[in-house]
N, C-alpha and C positions, 0 to 999 in steps of 0.2 A: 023243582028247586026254587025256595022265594030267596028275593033279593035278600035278608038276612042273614044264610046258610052260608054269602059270599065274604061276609062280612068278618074279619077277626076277632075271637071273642079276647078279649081282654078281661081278668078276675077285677076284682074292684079295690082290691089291696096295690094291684099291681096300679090300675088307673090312680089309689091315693095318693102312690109312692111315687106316682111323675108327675103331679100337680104340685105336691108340695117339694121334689126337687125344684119344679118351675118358678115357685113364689120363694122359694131360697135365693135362685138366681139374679128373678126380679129385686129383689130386696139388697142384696149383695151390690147390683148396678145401679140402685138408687142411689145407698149411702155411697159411693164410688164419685157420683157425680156431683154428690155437693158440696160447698166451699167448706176447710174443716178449719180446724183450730189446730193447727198439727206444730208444735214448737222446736221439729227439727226438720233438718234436710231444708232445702229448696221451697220455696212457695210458689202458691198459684199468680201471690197478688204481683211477683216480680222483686220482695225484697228477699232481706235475710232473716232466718230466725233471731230473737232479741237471745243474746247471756242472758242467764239467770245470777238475781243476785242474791244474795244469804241476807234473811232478814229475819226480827226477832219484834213483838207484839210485846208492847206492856198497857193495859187499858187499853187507847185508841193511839198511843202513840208506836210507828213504824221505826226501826232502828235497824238501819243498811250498811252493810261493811263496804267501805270505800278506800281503804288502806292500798300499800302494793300489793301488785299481784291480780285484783280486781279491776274488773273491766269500768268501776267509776274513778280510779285513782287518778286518773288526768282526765285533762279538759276535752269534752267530745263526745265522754264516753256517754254508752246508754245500754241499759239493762231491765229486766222485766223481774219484779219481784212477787211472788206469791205468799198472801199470808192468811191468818184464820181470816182476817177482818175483811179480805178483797185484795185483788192484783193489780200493781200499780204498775207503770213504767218513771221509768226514772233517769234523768240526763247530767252530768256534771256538765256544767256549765262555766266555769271560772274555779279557781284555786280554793275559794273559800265560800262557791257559789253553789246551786242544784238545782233542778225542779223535778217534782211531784206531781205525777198526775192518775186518775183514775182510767185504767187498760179497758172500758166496757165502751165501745162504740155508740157515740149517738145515733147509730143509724136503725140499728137493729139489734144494739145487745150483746156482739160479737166482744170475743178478749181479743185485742191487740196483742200478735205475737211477732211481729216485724217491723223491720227498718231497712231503710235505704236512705244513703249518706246519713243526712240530719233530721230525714221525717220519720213519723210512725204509720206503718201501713197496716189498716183493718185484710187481715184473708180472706175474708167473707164475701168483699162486693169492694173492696179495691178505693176505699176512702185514705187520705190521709192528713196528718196533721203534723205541727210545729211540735218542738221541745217544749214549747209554754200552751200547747194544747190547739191552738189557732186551727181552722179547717181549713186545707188546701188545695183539697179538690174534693169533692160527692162522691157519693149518694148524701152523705152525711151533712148535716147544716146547723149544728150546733160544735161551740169545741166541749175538749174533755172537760171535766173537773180540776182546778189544780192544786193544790196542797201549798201552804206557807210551809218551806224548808228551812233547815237548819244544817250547815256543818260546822263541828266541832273534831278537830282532828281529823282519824279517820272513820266518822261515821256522820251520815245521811238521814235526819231523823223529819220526821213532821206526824202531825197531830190528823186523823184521818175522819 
């Protein structure tokens, strides 16, 4: 009897079929572990997911409902808007005030989808920033981009 006779033979469909549940698994516990973009429930980075806010594209100009009922209609509020042109975040600021800024992380490209209190928190690697964009803690060392706003009644508009 040679040492192979002891050995189980396994057909080689069966060995495909557990290598690639294997690389399933792996694959599964990679994406598992990395920081996501996930705009509900709970985060990693500690904040809240941002409201979404109902926005409408004409050219380059963004047009945001901020009436009642919406999470901008009073002073404080802050919302994440997605549009063709890019995803902005967006803060009222004052009765007749707002700011605009662009949701893409300096640090790495991530869309800002959270807040805590008055900041914006990246999911990614846990950067965050002011209502007017300001960096206030890293990775990140650059602020966002910020848009010249306009309200007008109840909508939020700037030129992007």
């Amino acid at each position: 009897m040679s040492k192979l006779d002891v050995i189980p033979t396994t057909s080689r469909r069966e060995f495909c079929a557990c290598c690639g549940r294997a690389a399933g698994l792996l694959a599964l516990g990679a994406a598992a572990g990395c920081g996501g973009n996930s705009s509900t429930g709970p985060s990693s980075s500690g904040g809240q997911a941002l409201p979404s806010a109902s926005a409408t594209v004409s050219g380059r100009t963004v047009s945001i409902q901020a009436g009642a009922g919406t999470t901008l209609a009073s002073t404080g509020g802050m919302a994440v808007a997605q549009t063709s042109i890019g995803t902005f975040l967006v803060s009222r600021t004052g009765a007749t005030s707002a700011t605009a800024l662009t949701a893409v992380c300096t640090h790495e490209g991530c869309t800002i989808t959270d807040f805590s209190g008055s900041q914006f928190i990246c999911p990614c690697h846990g950067s965050t920033f002011t209502n007017t964009g300001a960096v206030t803690k890293g990775p990140a060392n650059r602020s966002l981009q910020q848009f010249n706003t306009q309200v007008t009644g109840d909508v939020i508009s700037f030129t992007a």
